[in-house]
C-alpha positions in Angstrom: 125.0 -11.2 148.4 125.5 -8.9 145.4 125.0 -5.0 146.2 123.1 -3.0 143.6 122.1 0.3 142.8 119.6 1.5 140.4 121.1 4.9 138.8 118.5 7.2 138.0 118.4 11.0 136.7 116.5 14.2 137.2 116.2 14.6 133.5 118.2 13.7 130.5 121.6 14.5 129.6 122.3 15.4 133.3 125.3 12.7 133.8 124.5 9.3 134.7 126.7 7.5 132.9 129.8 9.6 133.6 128.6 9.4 137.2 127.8 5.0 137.0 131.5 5.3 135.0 133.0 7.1 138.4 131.2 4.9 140.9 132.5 1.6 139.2 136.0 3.2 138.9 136.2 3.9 142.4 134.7 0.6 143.6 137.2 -1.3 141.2 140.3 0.5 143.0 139.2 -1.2 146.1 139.3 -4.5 144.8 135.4 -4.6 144.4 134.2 -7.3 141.6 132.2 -4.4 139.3 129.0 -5.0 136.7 127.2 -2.9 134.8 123.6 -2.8 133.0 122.1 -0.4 130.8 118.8 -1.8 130.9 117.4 0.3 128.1 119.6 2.5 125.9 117.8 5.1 122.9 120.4 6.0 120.8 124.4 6.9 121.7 126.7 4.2 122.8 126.3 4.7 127.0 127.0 0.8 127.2 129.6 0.4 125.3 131.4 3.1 126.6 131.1 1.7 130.5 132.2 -1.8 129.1 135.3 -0.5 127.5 136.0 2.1 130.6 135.5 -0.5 133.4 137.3 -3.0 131.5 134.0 -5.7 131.3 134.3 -9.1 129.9 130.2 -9.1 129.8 128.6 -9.3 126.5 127.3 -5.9 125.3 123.9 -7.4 125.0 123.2 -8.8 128.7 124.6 -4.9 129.8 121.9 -3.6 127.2 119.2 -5.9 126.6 117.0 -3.2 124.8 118.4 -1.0 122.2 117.0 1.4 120.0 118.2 3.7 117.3 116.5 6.7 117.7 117.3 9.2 120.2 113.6 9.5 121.8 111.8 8.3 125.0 112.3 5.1 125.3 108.3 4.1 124.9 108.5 5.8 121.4 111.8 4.4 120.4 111.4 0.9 121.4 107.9 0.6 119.5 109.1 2.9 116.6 111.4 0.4 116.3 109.0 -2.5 117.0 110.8 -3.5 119.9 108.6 -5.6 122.2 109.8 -5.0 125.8 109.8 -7.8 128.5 110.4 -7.4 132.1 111.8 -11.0 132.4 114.2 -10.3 130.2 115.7 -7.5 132.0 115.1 -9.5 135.2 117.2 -13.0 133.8 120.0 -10.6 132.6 119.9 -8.9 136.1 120.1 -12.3 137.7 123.0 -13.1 135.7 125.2 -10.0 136.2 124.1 -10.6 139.9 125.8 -13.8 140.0 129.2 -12.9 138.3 129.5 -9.7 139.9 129.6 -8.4 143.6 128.7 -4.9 142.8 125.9 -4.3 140.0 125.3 -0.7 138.6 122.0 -0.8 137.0 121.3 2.6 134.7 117.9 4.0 133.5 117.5 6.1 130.7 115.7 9.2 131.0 114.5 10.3 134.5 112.7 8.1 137.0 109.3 8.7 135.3 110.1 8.2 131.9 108.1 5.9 129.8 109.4 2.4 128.9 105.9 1.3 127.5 102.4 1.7 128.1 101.6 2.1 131.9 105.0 0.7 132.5 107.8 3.4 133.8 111.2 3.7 134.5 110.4 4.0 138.4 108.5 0.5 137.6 111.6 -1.1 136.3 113.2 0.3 139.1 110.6 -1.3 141.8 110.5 -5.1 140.1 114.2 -5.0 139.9 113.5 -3.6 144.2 117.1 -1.7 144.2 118.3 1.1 146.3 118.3 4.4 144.2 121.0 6.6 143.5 120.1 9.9 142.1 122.0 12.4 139.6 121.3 15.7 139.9 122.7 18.9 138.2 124.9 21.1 140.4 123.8 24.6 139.4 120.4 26.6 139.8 116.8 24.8 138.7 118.1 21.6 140.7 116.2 21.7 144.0 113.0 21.7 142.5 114.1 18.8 140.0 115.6 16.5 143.0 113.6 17.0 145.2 110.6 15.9 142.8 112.5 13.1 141.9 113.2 11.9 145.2 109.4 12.2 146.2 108.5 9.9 143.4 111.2 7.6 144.7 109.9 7.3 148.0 106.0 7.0 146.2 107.3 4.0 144.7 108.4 2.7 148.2 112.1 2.6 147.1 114.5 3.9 149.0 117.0 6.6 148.0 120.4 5.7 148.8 121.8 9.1 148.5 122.3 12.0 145.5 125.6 12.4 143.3 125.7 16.2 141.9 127.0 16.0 138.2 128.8 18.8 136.4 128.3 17.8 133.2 129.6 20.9 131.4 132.2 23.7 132.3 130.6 26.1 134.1 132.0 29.1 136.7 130.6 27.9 140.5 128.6 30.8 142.0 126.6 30.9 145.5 123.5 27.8 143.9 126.7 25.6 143.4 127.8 25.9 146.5 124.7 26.4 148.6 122.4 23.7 146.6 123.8 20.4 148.3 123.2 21.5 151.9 119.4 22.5 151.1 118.9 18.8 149.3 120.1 17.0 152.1 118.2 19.0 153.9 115.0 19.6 152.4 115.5 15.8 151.0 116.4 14.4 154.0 118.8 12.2 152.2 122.1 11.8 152.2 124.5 13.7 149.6 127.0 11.6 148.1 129.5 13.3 146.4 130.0 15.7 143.4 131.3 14.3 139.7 133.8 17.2 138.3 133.5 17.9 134.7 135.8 15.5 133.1 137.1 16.2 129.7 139.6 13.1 130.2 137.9 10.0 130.5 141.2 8.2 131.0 140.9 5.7 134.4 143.7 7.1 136.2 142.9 11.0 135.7 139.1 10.4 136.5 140.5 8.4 139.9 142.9 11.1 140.6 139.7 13.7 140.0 137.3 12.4 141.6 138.2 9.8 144.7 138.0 13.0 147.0 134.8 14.3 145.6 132.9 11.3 145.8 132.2 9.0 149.1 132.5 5.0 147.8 132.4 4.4 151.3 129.3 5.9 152.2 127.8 3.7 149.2 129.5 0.5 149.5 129.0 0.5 153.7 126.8 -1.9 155.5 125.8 -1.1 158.9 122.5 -3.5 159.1 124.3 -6.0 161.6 124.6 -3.3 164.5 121.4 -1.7 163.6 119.7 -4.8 163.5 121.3 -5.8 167.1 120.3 -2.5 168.4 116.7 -2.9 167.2 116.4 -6.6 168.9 117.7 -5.0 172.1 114.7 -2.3 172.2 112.3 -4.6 171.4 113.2 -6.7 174.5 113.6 -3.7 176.5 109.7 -2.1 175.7 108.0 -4.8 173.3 105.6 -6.9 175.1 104.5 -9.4 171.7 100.8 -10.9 171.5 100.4 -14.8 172.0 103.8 -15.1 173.0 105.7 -16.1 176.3 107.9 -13.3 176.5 110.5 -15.6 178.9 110.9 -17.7 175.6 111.6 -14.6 173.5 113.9 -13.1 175.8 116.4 -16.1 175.6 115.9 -16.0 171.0 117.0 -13.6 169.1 113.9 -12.4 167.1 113.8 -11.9 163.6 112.8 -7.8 162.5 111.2 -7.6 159.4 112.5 -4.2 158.2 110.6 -4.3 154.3 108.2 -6.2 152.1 107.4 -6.8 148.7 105.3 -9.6 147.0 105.0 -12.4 148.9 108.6 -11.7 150.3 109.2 -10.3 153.8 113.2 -8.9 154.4 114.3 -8.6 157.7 116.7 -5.9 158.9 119.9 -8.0 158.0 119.1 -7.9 154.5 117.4 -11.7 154.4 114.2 -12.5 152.6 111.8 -14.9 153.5 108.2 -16.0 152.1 105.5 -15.0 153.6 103.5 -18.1 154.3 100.8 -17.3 156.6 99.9 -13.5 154.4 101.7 -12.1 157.8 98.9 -13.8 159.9 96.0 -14.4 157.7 95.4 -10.4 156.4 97.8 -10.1 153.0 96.1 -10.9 149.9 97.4 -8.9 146.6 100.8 -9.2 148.0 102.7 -6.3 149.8 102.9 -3.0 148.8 100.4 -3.5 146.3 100.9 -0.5 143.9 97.5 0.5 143.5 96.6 0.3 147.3 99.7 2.2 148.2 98.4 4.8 145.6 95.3 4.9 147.2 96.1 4.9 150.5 98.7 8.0 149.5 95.5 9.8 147.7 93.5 10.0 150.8 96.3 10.6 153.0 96.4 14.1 151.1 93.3 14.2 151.8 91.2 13.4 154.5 93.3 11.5 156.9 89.9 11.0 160.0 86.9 12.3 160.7 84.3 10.5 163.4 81.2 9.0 162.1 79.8 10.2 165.2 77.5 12.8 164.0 79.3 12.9 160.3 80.0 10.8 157.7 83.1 10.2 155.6 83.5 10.1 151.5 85.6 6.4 151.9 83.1 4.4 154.5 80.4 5.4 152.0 81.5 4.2 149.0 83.0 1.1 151.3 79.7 0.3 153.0 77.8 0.4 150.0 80.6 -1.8 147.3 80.5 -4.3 150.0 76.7 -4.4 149.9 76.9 -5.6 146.3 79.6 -8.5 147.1 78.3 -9.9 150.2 75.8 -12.6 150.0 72.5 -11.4 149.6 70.0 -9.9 152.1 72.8 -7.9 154.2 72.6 -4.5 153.8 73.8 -2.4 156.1 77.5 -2.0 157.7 78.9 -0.9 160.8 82.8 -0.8 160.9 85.4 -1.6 163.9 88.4 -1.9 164.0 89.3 -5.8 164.1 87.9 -9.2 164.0 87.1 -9.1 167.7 85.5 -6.1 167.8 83.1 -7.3 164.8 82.3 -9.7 166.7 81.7 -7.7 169.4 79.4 -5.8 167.5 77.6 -8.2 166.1 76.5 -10.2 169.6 76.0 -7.1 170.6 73.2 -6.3 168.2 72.0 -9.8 168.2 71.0 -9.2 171.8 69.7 -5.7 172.2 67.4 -6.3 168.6 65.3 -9.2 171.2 65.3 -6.8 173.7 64.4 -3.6 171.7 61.8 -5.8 169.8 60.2 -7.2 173.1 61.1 -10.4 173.2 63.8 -10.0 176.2 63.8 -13.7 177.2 66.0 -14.6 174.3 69.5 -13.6 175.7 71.5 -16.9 174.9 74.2 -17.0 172.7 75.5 -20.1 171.4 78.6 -21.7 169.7 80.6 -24.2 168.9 83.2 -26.0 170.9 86.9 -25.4 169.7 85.3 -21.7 168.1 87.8 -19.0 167.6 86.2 -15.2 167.7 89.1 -13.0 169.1 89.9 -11.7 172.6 88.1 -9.0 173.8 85.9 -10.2 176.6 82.2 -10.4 174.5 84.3 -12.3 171.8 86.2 -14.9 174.1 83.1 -15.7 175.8 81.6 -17.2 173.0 84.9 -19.1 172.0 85.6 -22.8 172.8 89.2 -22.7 173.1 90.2 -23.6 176.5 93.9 -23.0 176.2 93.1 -19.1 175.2 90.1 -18.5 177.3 90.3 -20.6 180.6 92.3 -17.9 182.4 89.4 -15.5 181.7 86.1 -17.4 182.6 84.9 -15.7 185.6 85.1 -12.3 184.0 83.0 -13.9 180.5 79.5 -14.2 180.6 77.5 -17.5 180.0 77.3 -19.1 176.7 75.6 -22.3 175.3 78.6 -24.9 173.5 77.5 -26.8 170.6 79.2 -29.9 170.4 80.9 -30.0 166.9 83.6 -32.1 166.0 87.2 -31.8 164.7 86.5 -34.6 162.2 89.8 -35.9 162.1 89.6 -36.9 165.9 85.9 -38.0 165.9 84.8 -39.9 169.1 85.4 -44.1 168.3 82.5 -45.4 166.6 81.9 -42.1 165.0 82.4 -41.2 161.2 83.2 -38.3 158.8 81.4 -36.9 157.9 78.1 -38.4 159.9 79.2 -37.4 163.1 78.8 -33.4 162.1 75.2 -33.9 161.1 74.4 -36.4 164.2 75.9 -33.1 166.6 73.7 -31.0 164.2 70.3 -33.4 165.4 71.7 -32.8 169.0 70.8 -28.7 168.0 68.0 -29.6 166.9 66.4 -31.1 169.5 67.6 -28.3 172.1 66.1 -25.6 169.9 63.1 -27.5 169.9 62.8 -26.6 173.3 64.7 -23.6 174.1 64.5 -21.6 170.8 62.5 -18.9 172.8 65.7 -18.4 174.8 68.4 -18.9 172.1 69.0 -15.4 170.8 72.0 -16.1 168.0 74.0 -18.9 167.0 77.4 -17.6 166.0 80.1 -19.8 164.0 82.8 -19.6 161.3 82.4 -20.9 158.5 83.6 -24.5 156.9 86.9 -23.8 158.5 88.1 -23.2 162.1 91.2 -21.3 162.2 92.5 -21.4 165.2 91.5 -24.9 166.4 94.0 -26.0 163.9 92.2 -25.6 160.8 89.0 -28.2 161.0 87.4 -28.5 158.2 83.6 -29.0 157.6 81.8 -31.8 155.7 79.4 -30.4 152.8 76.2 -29.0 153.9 76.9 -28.7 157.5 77.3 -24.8 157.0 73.7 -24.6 155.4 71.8 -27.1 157.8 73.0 -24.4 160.6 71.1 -21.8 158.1 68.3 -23.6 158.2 67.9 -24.4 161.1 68.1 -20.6 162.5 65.5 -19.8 160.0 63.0 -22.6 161.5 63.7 -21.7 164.7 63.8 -17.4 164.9 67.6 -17.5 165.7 70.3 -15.1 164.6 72.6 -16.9 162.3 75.9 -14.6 162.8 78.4 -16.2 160.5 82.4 -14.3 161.5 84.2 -14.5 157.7 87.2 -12.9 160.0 89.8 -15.1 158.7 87.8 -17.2 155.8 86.4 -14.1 153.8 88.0 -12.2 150.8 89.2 -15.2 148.9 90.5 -17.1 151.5 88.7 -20.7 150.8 88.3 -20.0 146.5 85.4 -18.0 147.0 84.9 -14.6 148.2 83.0 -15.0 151.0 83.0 -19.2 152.6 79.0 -19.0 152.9 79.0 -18.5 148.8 80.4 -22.4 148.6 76.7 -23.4 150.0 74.5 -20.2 149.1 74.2 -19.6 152.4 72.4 -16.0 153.8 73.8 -14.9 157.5 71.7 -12.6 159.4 74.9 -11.0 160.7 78.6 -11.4 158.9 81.8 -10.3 160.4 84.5 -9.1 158.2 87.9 -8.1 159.2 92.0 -8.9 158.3 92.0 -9.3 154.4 89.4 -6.2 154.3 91.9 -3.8 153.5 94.4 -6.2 151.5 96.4 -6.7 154.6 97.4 -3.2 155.3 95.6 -1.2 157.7 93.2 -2.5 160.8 89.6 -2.7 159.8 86.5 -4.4 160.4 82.9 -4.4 159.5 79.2 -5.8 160.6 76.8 -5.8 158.6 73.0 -7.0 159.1 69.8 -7.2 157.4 67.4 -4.9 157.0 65.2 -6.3 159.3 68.1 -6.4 162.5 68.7 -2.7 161.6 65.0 -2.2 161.4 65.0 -3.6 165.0 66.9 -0.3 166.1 64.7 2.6 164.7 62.8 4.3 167.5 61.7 7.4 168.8 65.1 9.3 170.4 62.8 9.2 174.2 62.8 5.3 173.6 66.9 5.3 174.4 66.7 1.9 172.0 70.1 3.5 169.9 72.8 0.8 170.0 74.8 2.2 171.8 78.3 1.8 170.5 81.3 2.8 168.5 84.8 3.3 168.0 87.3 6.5 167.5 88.6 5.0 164.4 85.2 3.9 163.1 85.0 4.2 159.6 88.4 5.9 159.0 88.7 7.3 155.7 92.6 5.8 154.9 91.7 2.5 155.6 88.5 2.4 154.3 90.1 3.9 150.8 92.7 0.5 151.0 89.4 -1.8 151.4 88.1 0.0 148.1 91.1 -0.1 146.3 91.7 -3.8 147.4 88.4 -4.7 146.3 89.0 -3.1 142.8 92.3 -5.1 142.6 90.0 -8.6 143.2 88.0 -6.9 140.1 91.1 -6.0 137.5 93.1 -8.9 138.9 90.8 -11.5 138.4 92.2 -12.5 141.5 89.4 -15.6 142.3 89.8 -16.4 138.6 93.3 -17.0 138.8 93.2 -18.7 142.2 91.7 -22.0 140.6 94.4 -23.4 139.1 96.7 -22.6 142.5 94.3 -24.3 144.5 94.6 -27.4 142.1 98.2 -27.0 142.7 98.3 -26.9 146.2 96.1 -29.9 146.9 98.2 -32.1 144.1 101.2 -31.3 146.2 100.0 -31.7 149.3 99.3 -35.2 149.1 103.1 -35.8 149.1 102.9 -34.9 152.6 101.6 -38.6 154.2 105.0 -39.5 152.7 106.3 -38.1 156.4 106.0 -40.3 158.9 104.9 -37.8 161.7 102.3 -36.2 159.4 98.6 -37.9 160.8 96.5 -35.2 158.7 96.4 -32.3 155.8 93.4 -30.5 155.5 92.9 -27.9 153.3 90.2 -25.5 151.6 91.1 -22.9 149.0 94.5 -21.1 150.5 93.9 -22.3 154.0 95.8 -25.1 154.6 96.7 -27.3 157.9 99.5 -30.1 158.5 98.5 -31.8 161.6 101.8 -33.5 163.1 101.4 -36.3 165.2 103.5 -38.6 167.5 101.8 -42.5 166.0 99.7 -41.7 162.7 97.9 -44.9 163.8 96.9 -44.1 167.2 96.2 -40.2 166.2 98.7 -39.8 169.3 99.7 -36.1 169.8 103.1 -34.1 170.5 103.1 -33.4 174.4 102.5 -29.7 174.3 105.7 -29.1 175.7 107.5 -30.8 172.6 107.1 -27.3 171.1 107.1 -29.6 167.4 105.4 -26.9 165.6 107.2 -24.5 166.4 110.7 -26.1 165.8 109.3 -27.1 162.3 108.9 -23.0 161.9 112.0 -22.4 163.2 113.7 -24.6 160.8 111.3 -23.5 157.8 113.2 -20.3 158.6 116.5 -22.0 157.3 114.8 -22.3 153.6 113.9 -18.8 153.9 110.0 -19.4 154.5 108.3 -17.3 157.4 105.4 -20.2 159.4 103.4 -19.8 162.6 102.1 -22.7 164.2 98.7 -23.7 166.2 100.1 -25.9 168.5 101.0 -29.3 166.3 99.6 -28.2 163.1 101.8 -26.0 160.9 99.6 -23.3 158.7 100.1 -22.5 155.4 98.1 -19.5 154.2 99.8 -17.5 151.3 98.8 -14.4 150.1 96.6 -15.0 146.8 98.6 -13.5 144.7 101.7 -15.9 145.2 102.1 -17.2 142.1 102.5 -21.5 141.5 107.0 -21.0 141.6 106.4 -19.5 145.0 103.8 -21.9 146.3 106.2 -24.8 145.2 109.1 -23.2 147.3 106.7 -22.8 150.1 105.8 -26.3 149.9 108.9 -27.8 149.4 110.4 -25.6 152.7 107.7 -27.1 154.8 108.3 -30.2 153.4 111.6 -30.1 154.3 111.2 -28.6 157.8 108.5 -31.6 158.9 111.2 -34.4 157.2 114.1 -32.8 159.2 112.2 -33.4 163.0 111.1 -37.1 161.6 114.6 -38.0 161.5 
């Protein structure tokens, strides 16, 4: 894999190429394969001169792509000169030098904030390109202030800052700032300090390697040490890491990946590997990671409110929050009460389903029912109204009693039965026990159109609004949990908006900040809240709440994720994906071991099975899903498995190249086990 650096100043004229010049040099002597790139030059001849020096065979024009003749910021000089600048370009000539070379310098111009074009930076170039940053700085006095600026802004941009290279670039006499201003930037800076490039007057190879192969550390640049960190960090986390969902005897005996960074759809583990994140690092990322106007938002309120309770006070964030998902939601909600998770929204909301009977006066309703393979979380309120056996079974004497609605996985249907008659036929069954137990029902609770957990089922049309209905004719509480199937998820914002369906009660939770930060929200209709306001004496308050309820930070990524959605046209753009995905998919029945592929929007389960004819299953013990991830891995593609049917759930934002190498991974992974 190619090491690169991106080469980046305080200000102008403060030495970077005479320092990119050294670094090459010094690389070159120890047998190191050298490149350079001069991404965008204004003026002067900076490329030429490190092709000539380092003795390059590259063409001038892939080491400087943009040239202009005027010496100006580069924003002015490039469209002065009516230069259009494009970030593919810069990123195919990158790819390029990448390839030839096993060290790449990459140079800006300017400082790291300088303008390239219109809302598009130096520190930009410096994130799409995602390179380690080495910063020049001036020796003397002003300098602190300048680097350590520079390498704030660095670490805004969520690059990291390999280390600072003080420059002398003119004669001067040392006095106590030259001597003293490296020790305060390491550490003020906390970084580390490279080197120092003399004054050169002699640009010849063998005096600047004679001057300056003391003064600077190439090995302290050029070293690797990921391999023992990364063994270090798989040793602590078997020492003190107890992982969710997972039989720790198994993970004791693999070596686990550690992701160490993200970016886009890509996760990179400590070792320097990148993978695609195919299940939006379980079912929350959904503008990508490290979304730059998230992380600018999340930094924003970080400097300025970082909690306050909404016990007795309110926050600036949940306010804003509560009331801009008002005006998305479907209709009729309108009010919110945050958590901290999709379990504990649903904790909260059969919670309030039962105490508004009781508060109201109708105290025999107290039954809550759902539907059999449901998924709501695992605190105990939410796992007694799931229908997963495998997750719950251990935990059904400490659960209270629920009421299972029969519903079917459609792709296993009882024999005799249909798709999609079979849903409406359990849906009659409802029926006719509401008929005669609707005084007692207080709340049906589902998600909707897909099950996640159960191995993504998908619902026939209409089924979601028959179950609105019949609430509505019957005085139940229709809670619909939009944990995993809201904010884009199925093509739509919100699942119910695919059948104009109104919930009394929707839970919201993982994508509601964009994937970054835990948060969760209730919200209910006027008329469930109305259910709560009483006299103080009457002790009818619902009674319940969390420390991190509300929390400013997260609810200021849910806001700035939401306005991403907006500028993004992320729904818009998500069409033509979807299209994409379900054209593909078909290619899948081409395997012999694959019995089903269901999919709705970005959700998206591959159902393996044993005989396709006889529907025959994987003994459990096969582990087939989870060696189909394990070899996914190999293609550099990051699964999770529900038993036998491998999940694909992207973030939206992947774009239609990285959905076809996700697909074609998978494909890959299944065809490897069939053979």
């Amino acid at each position: 894999m190619t090491k690169a650096f991106f080469i980046t100043g305080t200000d102008t004229g403060v030495g970077k190429t005479m320092t990119t010049y050294v670094l090459g040099l010094l690389a070159q002597q120890k047998g190191i394969n050298v490149g350079v790139m001069k991404p965008v030059q204004c003026a002067g001849e900076d490329a030429q001169f490190l092709k000539k020096s380092l003795h390059l065979d590259d063409d001038v024009r892939s080491i400087n792509p943009y040239f202009a003749k005027e010496p100006l910021s580069p924003h002015l000089a490039l469209a002065r000169a009516k230069i259009k600048f494009n970030i593919e370009k810069i990123q195919k000539e990158f790819r390029a030098l990448s390839q030839k070379h096993d060290l790449l310098l990459v140079e800006g111009a300017g400082g790291f904030l300088v303008p390239i074009k219109d809302k598009y930076l130096m520190a930009d170039l410096a994130r799409d390109l995602d390179l380690e940053i080495i910063v020049v700085a001036r020796l003397g006095l002003g300098t602190i202030n300048h680097t350590l600026l520079t390498i704030k802004q660095i670490r805004h941009y969520g690059l990291k800052v390999k280390g600072v290279v003080f420059s002398e670039s003119k004669k001067s006499v040392k006095g106590l700032p030259e001597k003293m201003n490296p020790e305060i930037i390491k550490k003020l800076g906390d970084v580390p300090v490279l080197g120092i490039v003399p004054f050169l007057k002699n640009f010849d190879r063998r005096h600047v390697y004679q001057k300056c192969r003391r003064t600077i550390n190439i090995n302290a640049i050029l070293k690797e040490s990921k391999e023992s960190r990364t063994q270090q960090l798989v040793d602590w986390d078997k020492e003190y890491v107890w992982h969710p969902f997972t039989q720790m005897k198994d993970w004791l005996g693999e070596r686990p990946l550690v992701i160490d960074e993200a970016k886009g759809s890509y996760l990179t583990d400590s070792d320097g590997n990148r993978y695609l994140d195919g299940v939006s690092s379980l079912w929350v990322n959904v503008h990508g990671h490290r979304h730059p106007k998230i992380n600018e938002a999340i930094e924003r309120q970080l400097n300025k409110l970082d909690h306050s309770t909404l016990l007795g006070l309110a926050n600036t964030p949940s306010i804003e929050l509560a009331k801009r998902l008002v005006e998305i939601v479907p209709k009729g909600l309108a009010k919110v009460f945050y958590s901290d998770s999709g379990s504990t929204s649903v904790e909260v909301a059969i919670k309030i389903a039962y105490q508004y009977w009781q508060n109201i006066g109708k105290t025999q309703k107290r039954t809550l029912v759902h539907l059999a393979n449901s998924y709501h979380g695992d605190t105990l309120g939410s796992v007694s109204v799931g229908g997963i056996g495998l997750f719950h079974r251990v935990y059904r004497d400490l659960v209270f009693k629920t009421m299972q609605l029969d519903f079917p996985d459609c792709y296993r249907a009882p024999v005799g039965k249909t798709y999609p008659d079979y849903a409406f036929e359990c849906l009659d069954k409802f029926e006719a026990t509401l008929r005669e137990k609707h005084d007692e029902i207080a709340a049906l609770i589902v998600e909707p159109i897909v099950q996640g957990a159960a191995g993504m089922i998908m619902w026939p049309d209409g089924v979601l609004k028959r179950m609105e209905e019949l609430c509505k004719k019957y005085n139940v509480i229709f809670i619909v949990d939009e944990v995993a199937t809201g904010f884009g998820r199925t093509g739509k914002m919100f699942a119910c908006e695919h059948e104009d369906v109104h919930p009394d009660i929707l839970c919201l939770a993982k994508g509601i900040t964009g994937g970054y930060l835990p948060l969760a929200a209730t919200l209910t209709t006027d008329k469930i809240y109305q259910g709560f306001l009483f006299d103080y004496k009457d002790q009818k308050t619902f009674f319940h709440g969390h420390t991190y309820t509300g929390n400013p930070i997260c609810s200021a990524a849910a806001l700035a994720s939401l306005k991403v959605f907006k500028e993004e046209k992320t729904l818009q753009k998500l069409q033509p994906k979807i299209k994409f995905l379900e054209k593909k998919l078909k290619s899948f029945y081409n395997l012999k071991y694959v019995g089903d592929v269901r999919q709705r929007g970005f959700m998206i389960g591959i159902e393996l099975v044993k005989n396709r004819e006889a529907k025959e299953p994987f003994p459990w013990e096969e582990r087939i899903g989870v060696k189909v991830c394990q070899k996914a891995r190999e293609h550099g593609v990051i699964l999770r498995p529900l038993g036998n049917v491998i999940v694909l759930m992207p973030p939206l934002s992947m774009s239609i190249k990285e959905l076809k190498e996700l697909l074609d991974a998978t494909y890959l992974s299944i065809k490897h086990i069939s053979e």
